[in-house]
SEVEX-18230 format. One record per residue (C-alpha): x, y, z; residue number from 0. Coordinates in steps of 0.2 Angstrom, whole numbers. Layout:
BEGIN
      X      Y      Z  rodo
      X      Y      Z   NUM
...
***
This chain:
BEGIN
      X      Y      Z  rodo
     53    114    -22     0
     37    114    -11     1
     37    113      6     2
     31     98     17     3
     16     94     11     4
     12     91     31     5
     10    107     35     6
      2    113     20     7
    -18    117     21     8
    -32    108      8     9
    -32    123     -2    10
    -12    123     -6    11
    -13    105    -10    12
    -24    106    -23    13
    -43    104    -15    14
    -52     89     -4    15
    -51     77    -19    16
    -32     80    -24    17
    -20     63    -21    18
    -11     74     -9    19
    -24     75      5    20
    -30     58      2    21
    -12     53      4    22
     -9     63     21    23
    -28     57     28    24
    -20     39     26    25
     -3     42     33    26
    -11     50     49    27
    -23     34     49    28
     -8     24     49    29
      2     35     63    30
    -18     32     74    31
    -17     15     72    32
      0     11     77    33
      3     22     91    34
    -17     13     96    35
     -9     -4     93    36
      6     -2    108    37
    -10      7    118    38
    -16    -10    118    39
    -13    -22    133    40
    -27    -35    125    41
    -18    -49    114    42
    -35    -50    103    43
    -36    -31    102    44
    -20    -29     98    45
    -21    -43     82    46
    -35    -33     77    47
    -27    -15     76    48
    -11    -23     68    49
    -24    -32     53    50
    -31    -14     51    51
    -13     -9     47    52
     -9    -21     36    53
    -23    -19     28    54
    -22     -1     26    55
     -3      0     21    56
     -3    -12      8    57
    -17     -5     -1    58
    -11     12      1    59
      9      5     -5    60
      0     -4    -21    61
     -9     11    -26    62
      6     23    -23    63
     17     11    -36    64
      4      8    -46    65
     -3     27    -51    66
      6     38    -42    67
     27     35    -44    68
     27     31    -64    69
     21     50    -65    70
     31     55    -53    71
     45     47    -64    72
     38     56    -80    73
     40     73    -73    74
     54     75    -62    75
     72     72    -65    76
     76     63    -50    77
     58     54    -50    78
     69     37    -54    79
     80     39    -40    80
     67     45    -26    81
     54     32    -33    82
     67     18    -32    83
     73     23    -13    84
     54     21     -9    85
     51      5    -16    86
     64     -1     -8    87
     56      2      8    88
     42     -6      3    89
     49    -24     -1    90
     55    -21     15    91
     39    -19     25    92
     31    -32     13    93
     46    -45     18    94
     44    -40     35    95
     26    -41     36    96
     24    -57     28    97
     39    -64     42    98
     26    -58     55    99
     11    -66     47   100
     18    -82     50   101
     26    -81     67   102
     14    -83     84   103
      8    -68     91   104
     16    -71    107   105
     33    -76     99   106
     47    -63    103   107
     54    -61     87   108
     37    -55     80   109
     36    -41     92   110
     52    -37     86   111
     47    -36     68   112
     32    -27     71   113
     43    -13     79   114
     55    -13     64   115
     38    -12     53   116
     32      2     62   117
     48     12     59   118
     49      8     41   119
     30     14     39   120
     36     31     49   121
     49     33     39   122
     41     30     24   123
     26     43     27   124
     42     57     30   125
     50     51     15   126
     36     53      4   127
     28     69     11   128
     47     78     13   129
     52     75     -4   130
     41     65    -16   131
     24     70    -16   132
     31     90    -13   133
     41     86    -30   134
     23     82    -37   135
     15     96    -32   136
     27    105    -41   137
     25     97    -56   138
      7     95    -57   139
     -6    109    -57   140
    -20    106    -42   141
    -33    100    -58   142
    -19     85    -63   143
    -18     85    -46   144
    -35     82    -42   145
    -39     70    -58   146
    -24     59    -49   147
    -34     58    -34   148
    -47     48    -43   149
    -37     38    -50   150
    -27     33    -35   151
    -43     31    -26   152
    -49     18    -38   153
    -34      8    -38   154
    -34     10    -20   155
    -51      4    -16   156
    -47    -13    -28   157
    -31    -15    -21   158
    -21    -32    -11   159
    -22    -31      4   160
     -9    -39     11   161
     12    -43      9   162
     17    -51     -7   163
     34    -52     -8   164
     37    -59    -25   165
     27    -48    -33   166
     35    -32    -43   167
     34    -16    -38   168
     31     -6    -55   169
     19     -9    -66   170
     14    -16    -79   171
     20    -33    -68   172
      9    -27    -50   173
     -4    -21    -61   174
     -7    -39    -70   175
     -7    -47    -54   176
    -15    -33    -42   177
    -33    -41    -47   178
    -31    -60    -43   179
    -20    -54    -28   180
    -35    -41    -23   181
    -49    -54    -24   182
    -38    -67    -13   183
    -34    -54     -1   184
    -51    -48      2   185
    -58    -66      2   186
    -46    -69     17   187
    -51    -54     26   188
    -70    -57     24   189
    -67    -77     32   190
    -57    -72     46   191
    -41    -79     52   192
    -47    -95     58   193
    -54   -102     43   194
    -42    -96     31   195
    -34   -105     18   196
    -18   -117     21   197
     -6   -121     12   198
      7   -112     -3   199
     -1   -125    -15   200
    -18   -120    -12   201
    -15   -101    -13   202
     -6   -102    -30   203
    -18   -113    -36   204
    -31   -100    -32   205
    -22    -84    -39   206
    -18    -96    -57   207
    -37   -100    -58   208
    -41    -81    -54   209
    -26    -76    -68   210
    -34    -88    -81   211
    -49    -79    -79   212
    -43    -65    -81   213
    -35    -69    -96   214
    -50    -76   -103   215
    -61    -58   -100   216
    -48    -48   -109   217
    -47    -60   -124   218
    -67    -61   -124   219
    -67    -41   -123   220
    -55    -39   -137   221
    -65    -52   -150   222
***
């Protein structure tokens, strides 16, 4: 098996544009952007860095489950298991996340969970360049490896943005719902926190419309 793909150079992990560099650009912004946020001594700093995480991981996690573990599965014999340990981290972060989305950022037991996040995230980054994306490398040439970089990136760029926790973590379940997800998400971080929406009801209400919509470009497309 391939070594870490940490200390591996462009060139071994397949070129600028293979899913392996992207993925280890994104796991070092993350590692910036925590170890900035307990820099921080501002409040409103500090809310700001942790968006920027969110922001970034749950984009990065949707695009990982969406394009990058079903291959993994497909090509290696203990893809299932690997992939499943993983995901499991995940609902945790998402679970997590969505706990510290709703508390006051000057509650106790938010700072709390932002910690356990944090580790989880770490965690998650050794995890997947230890053992997963090393066992991808392996079975991918750096040409599949680089035609996976696109791909990821362009699931990645469309991505949520933020925690759902009821939402599956394989496709094809987070695939349906990744686009009326994204298009909340990113309307919510374009209006700020201030004025976002309120309210379970009006949130479902929005992703139904935006699935219905959906729904109603496919069938339109297939006649």
């Amino acid at each position: 098996m391939a070594r870490t793909i940490k200390s591996q150079t462009v060139e071994q992990l397949g070129g600028g544009h293979s899913v392996l560099v992207r993925q280890r650009i994104e796991h070092a912004a993350m590692d910036r952007l925590m170890d900035q946020y307990y820099a921080l001594t501002d409040l409103a700093e500090r809310e700001r860095i942790l968006r920027e995480i969110i922001q970034l991981v749950f984009s990065h996690a949707f695009a990982e489950e969406t394009v990058l573990w079903p291959v993994l599965r497909r090509n290696t014999p203990d893809g299932e298991r690997l992939t499943a340990r993983v995901e499991e981290e995940h609902q945790r972060i998402n679970d997590l996340t969505a706990d510290i989305q709703r508390l006051d950022p000057q509650d106790p037991e938010r700072e709390e969970k932002v910690r356990q996040v944090f580790a989880l995230i770490r965690q998650d980054i050794r995890d997947e360049e230890d053992e997963l994306l090393p066992r991808l490398q392996d079975a991918l040439g750096p040409v599949r490896l680089r035609r996976l970089g696109v791909a990821w990136r362009a699931v990645r760029v469309s991505a949520p943005t933020h925690p759902h926790p009821a939402v599956p973590r394989r496709p094809p379940g987070n695939a349906l719902l990744g686009v009326p997800l994204s298009a909340y998400d990113r309307f919510q971080d374009a209006v700020g926190p201030s004025v976002r929406m309120a309210g379970g009801k009006r949130r479902l209400l929005f992703l139904i419309g935006l699935l219905g919509a959906v729904g109603a470009a496919v069938v339109g497309r297939r006649r």
